[in-house]
RODO-2510 file (C-alpha; in nm, 4 decimals, decimal comma):
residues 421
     n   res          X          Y          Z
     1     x     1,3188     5,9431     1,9161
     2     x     1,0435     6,0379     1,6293
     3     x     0,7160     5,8101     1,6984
     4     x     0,6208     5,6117     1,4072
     5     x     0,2425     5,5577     1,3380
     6     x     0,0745     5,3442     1,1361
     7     x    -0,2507     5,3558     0,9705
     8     x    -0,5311     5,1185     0,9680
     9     x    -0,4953     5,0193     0,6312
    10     x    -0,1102     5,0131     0,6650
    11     x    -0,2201     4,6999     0,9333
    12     x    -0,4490     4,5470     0,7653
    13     x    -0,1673     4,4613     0,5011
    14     x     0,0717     4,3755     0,7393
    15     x    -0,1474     4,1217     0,8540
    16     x    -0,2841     4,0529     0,5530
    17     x     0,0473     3,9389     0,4823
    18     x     0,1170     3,7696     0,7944
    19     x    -0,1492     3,5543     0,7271
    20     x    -0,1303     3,4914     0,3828
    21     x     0,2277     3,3662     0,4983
    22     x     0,0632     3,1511     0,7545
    23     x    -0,1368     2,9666     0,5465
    24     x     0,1160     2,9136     0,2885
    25     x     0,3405     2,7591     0,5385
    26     x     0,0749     2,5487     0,6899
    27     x    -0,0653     2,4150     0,3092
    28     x     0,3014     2,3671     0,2323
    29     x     0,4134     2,1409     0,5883
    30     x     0,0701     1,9775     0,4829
    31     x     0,1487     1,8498     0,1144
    32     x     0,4863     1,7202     0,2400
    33     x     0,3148     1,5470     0,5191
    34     x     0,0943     1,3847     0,2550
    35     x     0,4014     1,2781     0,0469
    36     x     0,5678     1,1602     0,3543
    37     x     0,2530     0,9278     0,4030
    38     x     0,2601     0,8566     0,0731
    39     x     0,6377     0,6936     0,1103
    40     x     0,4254     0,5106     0,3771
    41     x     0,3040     0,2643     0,1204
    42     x     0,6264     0,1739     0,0074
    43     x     0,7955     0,0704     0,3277
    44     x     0,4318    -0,1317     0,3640
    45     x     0,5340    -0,3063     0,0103
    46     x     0,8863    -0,3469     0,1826
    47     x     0,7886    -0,5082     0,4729
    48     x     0,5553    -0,7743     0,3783
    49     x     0,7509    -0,8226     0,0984
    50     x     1,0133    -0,9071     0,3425
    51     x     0,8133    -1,1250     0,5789
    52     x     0,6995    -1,3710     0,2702
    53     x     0,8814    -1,6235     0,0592
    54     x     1,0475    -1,5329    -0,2263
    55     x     0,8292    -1,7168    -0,4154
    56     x     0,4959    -1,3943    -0,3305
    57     x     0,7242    -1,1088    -0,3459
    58     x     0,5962    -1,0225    -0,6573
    59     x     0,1790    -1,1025    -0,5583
    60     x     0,2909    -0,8785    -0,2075
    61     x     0,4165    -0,5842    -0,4123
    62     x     0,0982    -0,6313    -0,6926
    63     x    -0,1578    -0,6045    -0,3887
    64     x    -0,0001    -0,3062    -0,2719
    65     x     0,0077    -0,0884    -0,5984
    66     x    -0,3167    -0,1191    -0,6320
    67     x    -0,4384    -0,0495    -0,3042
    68     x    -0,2475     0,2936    -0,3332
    69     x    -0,4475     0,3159    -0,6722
    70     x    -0,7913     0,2170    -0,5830
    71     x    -0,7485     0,3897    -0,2781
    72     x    -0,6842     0,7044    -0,3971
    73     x    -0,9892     0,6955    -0,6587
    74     x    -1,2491     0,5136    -0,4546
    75     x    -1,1979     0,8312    -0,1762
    76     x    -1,2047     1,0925    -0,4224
    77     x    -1,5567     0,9346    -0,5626
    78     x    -1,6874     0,7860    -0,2306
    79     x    -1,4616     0,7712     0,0552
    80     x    -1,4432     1,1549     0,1254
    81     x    -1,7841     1,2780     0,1462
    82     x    -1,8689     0,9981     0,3512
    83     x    -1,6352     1,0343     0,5933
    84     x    -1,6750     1,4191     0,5785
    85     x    -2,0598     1,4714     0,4996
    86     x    -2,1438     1,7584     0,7429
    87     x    -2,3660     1,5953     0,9818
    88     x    -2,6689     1,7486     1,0854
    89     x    -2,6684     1,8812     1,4717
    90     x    -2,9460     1,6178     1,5780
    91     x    -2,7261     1,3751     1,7472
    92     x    -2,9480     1,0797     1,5684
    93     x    -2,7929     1,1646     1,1883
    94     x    -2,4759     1,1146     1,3714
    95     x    -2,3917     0,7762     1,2490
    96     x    -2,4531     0,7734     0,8716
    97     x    -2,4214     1,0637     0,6188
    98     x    -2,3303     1,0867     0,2521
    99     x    -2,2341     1,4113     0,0978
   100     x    -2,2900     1,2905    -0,2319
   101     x    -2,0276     1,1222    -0,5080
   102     x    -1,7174     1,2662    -0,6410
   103     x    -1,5222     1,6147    -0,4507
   104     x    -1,6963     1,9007    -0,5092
   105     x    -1,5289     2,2693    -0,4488
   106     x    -1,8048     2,4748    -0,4624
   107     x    -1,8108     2,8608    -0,3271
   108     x    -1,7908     2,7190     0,0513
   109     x    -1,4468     2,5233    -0,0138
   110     x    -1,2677     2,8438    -0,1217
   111     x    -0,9016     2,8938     0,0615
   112     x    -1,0216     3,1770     0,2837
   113     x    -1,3412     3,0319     0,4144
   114     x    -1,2316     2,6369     0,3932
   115     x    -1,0678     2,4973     0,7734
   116     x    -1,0611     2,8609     0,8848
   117     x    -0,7919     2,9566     0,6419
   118     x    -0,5341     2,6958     0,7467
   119     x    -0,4955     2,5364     0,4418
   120     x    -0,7211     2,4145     0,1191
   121     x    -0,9962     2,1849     0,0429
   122     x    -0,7954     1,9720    -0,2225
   123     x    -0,4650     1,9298     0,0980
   124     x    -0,7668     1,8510     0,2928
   125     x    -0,8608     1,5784     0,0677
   126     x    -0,5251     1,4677    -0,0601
   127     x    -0,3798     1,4290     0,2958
   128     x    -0,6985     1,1985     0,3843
   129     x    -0,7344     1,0081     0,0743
   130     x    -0,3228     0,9206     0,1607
   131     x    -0,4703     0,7778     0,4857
   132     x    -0,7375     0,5715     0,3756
   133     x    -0,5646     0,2694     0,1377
   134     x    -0,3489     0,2369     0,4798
   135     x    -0,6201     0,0308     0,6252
   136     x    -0,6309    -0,1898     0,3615
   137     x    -0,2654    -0,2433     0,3036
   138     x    -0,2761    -0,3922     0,6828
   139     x    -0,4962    -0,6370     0,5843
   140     x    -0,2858    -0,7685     0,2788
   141     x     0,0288    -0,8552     0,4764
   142     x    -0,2205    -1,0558     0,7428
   143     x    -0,3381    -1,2591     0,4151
   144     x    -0,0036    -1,2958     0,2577
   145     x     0,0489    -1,6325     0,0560
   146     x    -0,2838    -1,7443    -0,0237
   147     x    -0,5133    -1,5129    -0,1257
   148     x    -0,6500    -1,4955    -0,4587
   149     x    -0,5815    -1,1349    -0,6274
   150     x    -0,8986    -1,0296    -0,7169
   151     x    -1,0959    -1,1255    -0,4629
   152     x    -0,8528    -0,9035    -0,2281
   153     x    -0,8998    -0,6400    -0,4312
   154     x    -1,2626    -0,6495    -0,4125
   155     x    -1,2748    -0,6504    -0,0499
   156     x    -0,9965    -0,3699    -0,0477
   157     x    -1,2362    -0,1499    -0,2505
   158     x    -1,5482    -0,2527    -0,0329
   159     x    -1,3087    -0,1533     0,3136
   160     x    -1,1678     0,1512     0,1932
   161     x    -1,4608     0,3013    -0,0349
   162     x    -1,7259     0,2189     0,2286
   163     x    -1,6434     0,0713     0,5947
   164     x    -1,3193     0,3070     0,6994
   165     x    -1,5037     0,6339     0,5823
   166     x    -1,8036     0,5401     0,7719
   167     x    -1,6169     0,4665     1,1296
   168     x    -1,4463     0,7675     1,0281
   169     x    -1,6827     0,9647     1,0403
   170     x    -1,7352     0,8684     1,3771
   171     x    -1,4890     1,1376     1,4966
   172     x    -1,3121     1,2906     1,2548
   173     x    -1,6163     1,4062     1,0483
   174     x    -1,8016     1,5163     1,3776
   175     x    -2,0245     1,1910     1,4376
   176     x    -2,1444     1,0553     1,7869
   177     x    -1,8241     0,9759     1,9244
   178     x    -1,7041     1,3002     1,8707
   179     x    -1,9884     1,4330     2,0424
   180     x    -1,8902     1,1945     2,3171
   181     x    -1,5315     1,3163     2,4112
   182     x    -1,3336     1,0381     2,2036
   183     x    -0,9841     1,1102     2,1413
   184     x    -0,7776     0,9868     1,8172
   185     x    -0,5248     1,1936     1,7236
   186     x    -0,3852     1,0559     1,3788
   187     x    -0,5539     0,7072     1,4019
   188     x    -0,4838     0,4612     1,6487
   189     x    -0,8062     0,2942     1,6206
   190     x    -0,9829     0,5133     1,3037
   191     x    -0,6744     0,3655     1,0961
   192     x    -0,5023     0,1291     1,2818
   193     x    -0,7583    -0,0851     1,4815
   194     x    -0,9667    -0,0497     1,1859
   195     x    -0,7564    -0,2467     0,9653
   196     x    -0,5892    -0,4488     1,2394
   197     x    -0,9772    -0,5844     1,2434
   198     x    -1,0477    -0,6478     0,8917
   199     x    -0,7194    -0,8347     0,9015
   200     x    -0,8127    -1,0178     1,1516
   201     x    -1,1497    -1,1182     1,0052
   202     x    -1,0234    -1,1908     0,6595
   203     x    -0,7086    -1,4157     0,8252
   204     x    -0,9882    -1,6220     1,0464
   205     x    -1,1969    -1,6403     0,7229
   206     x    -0,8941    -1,7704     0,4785
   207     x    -0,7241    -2,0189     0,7013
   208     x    -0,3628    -2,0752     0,7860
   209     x    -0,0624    -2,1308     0,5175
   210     x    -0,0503    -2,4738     0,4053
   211     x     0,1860    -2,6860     0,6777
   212     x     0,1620    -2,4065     0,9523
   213     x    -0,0060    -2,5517     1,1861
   214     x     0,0576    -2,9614     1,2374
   215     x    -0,0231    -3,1864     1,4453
   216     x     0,3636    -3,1593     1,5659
   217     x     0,3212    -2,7890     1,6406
   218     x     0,3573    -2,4808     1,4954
   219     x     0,6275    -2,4428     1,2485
   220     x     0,7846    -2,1486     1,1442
   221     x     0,7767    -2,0097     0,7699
   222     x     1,0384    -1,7558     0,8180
   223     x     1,0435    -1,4627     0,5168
   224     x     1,3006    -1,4271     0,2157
   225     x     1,4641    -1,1199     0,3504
   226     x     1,4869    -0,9583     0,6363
   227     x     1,7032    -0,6471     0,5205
   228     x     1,4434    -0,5666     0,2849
   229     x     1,1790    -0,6268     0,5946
   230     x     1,3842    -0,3707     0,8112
   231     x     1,4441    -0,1429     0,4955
   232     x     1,0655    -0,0815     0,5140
   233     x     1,0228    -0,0614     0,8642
   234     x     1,2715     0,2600     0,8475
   235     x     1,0756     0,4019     0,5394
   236     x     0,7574     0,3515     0,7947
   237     x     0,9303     0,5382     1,0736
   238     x     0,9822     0,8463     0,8522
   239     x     0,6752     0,8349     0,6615
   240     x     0,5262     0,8422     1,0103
   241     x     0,6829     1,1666     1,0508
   242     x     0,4337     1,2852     0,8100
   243     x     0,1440     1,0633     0,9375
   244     x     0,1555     1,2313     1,3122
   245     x     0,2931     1,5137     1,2242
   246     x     0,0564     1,5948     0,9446
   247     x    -0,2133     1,5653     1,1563
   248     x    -0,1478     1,8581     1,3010
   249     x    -0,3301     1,9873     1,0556
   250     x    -0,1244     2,3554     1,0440
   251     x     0,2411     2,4083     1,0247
   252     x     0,2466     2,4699     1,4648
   253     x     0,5886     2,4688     1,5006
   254     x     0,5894     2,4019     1,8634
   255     x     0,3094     2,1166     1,8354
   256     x     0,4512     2,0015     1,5621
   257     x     0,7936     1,9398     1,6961
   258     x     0,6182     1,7879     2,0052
   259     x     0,4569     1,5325     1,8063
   260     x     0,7569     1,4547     1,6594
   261     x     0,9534     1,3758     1,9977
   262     x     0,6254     1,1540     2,0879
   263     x     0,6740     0,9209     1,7962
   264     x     1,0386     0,9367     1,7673
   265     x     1,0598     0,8338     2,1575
   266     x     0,6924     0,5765     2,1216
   267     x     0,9081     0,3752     1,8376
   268     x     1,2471     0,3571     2,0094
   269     x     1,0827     0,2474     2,3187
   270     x     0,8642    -0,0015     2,1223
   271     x     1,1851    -0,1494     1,9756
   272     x     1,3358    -0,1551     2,3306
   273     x     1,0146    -0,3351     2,4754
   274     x     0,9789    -0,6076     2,1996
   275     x     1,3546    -0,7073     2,2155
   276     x     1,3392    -0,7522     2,6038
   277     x     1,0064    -0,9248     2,5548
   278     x     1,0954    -1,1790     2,3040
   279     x     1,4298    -1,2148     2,4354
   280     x     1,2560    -1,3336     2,7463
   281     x     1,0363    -1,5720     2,5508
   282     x     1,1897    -1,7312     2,3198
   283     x     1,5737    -1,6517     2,4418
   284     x     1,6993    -1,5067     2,0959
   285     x     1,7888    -1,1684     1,9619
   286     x     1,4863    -1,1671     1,7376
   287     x     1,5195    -0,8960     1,4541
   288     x     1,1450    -0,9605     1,3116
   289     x     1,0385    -0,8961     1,6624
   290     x     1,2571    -0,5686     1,7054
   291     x     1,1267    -0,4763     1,3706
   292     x     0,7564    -0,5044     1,4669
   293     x     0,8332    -0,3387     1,8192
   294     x     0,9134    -0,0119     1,6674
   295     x     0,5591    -0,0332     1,4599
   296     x     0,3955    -0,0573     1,8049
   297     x     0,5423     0,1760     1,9508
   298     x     0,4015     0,3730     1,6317
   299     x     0,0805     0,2802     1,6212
   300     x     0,0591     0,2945     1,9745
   301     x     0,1511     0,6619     2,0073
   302     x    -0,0869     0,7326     1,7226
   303     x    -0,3555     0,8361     1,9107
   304     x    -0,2154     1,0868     2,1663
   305     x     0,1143     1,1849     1,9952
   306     x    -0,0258     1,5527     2,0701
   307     x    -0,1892     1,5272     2,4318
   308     x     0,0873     1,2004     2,5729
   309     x     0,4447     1,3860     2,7562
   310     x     0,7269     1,2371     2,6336
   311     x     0,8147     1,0952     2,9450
   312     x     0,4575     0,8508     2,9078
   313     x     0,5323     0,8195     2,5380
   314     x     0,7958     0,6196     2,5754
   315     x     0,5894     0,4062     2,8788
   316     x     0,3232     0,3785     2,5895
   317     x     0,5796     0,2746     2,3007
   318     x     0,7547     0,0403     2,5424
   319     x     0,4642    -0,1376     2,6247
   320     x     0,3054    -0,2008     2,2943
   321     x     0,6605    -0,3440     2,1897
   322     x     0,6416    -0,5371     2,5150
   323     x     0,3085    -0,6674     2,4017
   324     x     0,4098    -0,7703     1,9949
   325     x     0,5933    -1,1130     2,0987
   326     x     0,2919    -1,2057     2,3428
   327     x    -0,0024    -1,1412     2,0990
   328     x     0,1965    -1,3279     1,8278
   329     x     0,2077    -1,6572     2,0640
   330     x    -0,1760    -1,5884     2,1032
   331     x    -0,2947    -1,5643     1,7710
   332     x    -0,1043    -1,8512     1,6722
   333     x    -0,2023    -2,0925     1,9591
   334     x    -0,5354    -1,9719     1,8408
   335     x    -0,4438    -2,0999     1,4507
   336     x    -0,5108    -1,7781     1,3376
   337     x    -0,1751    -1,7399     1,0943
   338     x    -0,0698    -1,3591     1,0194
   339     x     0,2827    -1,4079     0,8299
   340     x     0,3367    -1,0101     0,9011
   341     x     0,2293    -0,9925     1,2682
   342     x    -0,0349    -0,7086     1,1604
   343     x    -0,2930    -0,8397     1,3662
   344     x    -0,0637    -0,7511     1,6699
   345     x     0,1412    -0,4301     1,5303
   346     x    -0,2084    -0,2265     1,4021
   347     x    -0,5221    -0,4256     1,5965
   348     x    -0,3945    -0,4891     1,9460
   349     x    -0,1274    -0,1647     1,9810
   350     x    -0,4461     0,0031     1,8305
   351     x    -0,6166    -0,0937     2,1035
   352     x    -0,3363    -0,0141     2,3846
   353     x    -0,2659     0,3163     2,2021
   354     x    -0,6308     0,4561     2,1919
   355     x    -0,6728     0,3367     2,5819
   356     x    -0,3512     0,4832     2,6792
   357     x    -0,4847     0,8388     2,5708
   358     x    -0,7185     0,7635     2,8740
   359     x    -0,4236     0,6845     3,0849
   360     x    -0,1419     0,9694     2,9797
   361     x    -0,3315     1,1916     2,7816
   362     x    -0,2919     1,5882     2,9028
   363     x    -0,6583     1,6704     2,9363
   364     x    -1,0017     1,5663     3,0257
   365     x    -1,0082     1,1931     2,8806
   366     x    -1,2315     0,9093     2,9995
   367     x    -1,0475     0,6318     2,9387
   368     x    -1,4066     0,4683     2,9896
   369     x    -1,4844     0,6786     2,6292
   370     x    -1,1682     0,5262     2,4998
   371     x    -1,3192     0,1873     2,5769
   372     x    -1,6628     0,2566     2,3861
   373     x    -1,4815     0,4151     2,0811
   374     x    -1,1974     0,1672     1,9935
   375     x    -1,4639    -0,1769     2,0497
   376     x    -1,7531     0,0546     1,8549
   377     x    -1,4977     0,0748     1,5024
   378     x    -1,3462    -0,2607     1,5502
   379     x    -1,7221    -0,3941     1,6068
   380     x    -1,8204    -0,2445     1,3219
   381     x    -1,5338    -0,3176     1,1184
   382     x    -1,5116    -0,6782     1,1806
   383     x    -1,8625    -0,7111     1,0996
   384     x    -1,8746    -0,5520     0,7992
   385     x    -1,5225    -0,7777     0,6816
   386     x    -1,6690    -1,0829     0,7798
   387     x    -1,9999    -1,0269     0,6017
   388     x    -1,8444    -0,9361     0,2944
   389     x    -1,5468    -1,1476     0,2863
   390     x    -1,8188    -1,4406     0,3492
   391     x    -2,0152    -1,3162     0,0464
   392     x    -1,6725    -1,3560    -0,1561
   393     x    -1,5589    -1,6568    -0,0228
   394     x    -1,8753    -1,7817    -0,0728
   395     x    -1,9123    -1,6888    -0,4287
   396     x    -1,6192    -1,6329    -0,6235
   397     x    -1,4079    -1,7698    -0,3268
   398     x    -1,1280    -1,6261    -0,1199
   399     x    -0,8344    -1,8719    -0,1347
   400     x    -0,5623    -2,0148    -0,4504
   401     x    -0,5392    -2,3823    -0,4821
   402     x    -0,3542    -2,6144    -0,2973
   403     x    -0,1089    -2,6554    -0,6120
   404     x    -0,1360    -2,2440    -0,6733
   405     x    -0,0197    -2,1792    -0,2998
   406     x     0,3045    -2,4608    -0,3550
   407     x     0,4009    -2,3048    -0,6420
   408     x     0,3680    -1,9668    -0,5312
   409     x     0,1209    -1,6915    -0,5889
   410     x     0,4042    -1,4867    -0,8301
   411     x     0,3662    -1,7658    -1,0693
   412     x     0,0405    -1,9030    -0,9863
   413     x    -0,1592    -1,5800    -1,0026
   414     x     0,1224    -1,3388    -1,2196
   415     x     0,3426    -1,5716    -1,4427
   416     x     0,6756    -1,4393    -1,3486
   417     x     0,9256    -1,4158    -1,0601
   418     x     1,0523    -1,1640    -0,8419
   419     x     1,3986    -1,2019    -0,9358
   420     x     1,6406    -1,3512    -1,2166
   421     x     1,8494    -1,5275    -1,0427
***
């Protein structure tokens, strides 16, 4: 057999090559992740369109194009380079940096030195920027039915141009709890939590649905349609596909496949856990509950989709869906009305998710680190939301009137119906 040899320079092509391949492959699995997250938005529009009367469909869907909108602009001129700002190594400018408005590609960004070759600075900031109008989409399905239009939007902007890039930062732009060992993996707390908490605040802030709460009890306001509800809790499951997947952040095929059986096993065990748990309590087959349990299971596996076996995962996704029906009962024995459950799906699965990495996670977690992280962004978040959304309930106010909210916000606020019929 004749021995082949190759030359230096014949090797440096072939890798050359190789690794001009690689990166193609990983810029490619990353702009499909980002337009899997993108399809993200539209099973949010589905859901809470779902969950309300018929007579917000068309105020549900309005908030949520525009989020997508003004969260796509509001990163590329603010969001990113605060969340992203190249911190200095003294631990103490590890809380606050700004890299200065607008994206800017300068001679550092270029494919071969930007994220060690993996993939480019404008998938970089497209993949975020898909990310970051998330956390304000949670908060518009916990305010459903009597908010006014523009004052959501205002606060929308404020969250996603200012608050979510700063807690960000935190750990995925290298700040102090990054430094400290925290663990997020594609946003248990950094998206979830985060806008499970301005939710929260905003919900508190506006007050219940008129005739929610009486002096008889609780009483239901069931949504318009609940295929349209489940229709957008599928488009959710695959979009999260993308959303775990994605952040990857290469095209891995064995880590990426792995974080695929995490979230595929999290949701079905989610679903599992909410139907046995509401079954128990309120002894019905509840499909809103089902539907919700596979969002916990979701946003609970968020966090550790890449470090959790699959054998935990589904302990993980079975106990946030366990949880859903039980933190529903709380918030509303605490008044605090959520016609979308959000509160519970994204805040308290955020919570369970980004403690569980503690619990399950393959490596050297504290689950005491967990702890700090997930209260530090929800701290900070729900300060920030109540501050501001004081400031515009106080000014320009937060809530439609009595005889808007009756009507309906789709005539009240946008003169027209959802359907014909």
């Amino acid at each position: 057999m004749n021995e082949v040899t190759i030359t230096k320079e014949q090797l440096d092509a072939v890798l050359e090559i190789a690794n001009n391949g690689l990166f193609t492959a990983n810029n490619t699995w990353m702009l499909m992740a980002t337009a899997m997250v993108f399809v993200m938005h539209l099973g949010f529009s589905a859901l809470e369109a779902g969950f309300v009367r018929q007579k917000n469909v068309v105020n549900i869907l309005f908030k949520n194009a525009m989020i997508i909108s003004i969260g796509l602009l509001t990163y590329y001129m603010i969001g990113f380079n605060l969340m992203y700002p190249g911190f200095e190594e003294d631990a103490s400018q590890k809380f606050i940096a700004f890299a200065g408005a607008f994206l800017d590609p300068g001679a550092d960004y270029t494919p071969a030195a930007y994220a060690e070759g993996a993939y480019t600075y404008w998938t970089d900031f497209i993949f975020q920027a898909m990310f970051a109008a998330t956390a304000a989409t949670i908060v518009s399905g916990a305010v459903a039915e009597r908010v006014k239009v523009g004052s959501f939007l205002i606060f929308a902007t404020l969250l996603v141009a200012i608050s979510y890039p700063i807690t960000g930062s935190w750990k995925w732009g290298g700040g102090w709890l990054d430094g400290m060992g925290f663990y997020d993996f594609a946003g248990s707390t950094l998206v979830h939590a985060c806008g499970g908490a301005a939710a929260l605040a905003m919900a508190v802030l506006i007050g219940p649905r008129k005739g929610k709460y009486t002096a008889e009890g609780i009483k239901p306001i069931p949504g318009h349609s609940m295929p349209l509800a489940a229709i957008g809790v599928f488009l959710l499951w695959f979009g999260w596909y993308g959303f775990n997947g994605g952040s990857v952040l290469s095209a891995d095929p064995e880590l990426v496949s792995f974080v695929f059986t995490t979230t595929s096993l999290a949701a079905a065990a989610g679903a599992i856990g909410a139907f046995i748990s509401s079954t128990i309590s309120f002894k019905n087959l509840d499909l809103s509950m089902v539907l919700n349990g596979m969002l916990a299971g979701l946003v609970g596996i968020t966090a550790g989709a890449d470090v959790i076996a699959p054998h935990f995962a589904i302990i993980v996704g079975f106990i946030a869906g366990a949880i859903i029906p039980l933190s529903v009962v709380m918030f509303d024995k605490l008044r605090i009305d959520d016609p979308v459950g959000a509160t519970s799906v994204h805040l308290v699965c955020g919570i369970w998710g980004t403690l569980a990495v503690g619990i399950f996670g393959k490596g050297d977690f504290s689950i005491l680190t967990q702890l700090i992280g997930t209260l530090s962004i929800i701290g900070f978040t729900l300060a920030f939301s109540f501050l501001f959304g004081f400031l515009i309930k106080a000014t320009i106010g937060l809530r439609v009137t009595e005889e808007g909210e009756e009507k309906g916000l789709d005539i009240s606020e946008h003169g027209m119906h959802a359907y014909s019929m």
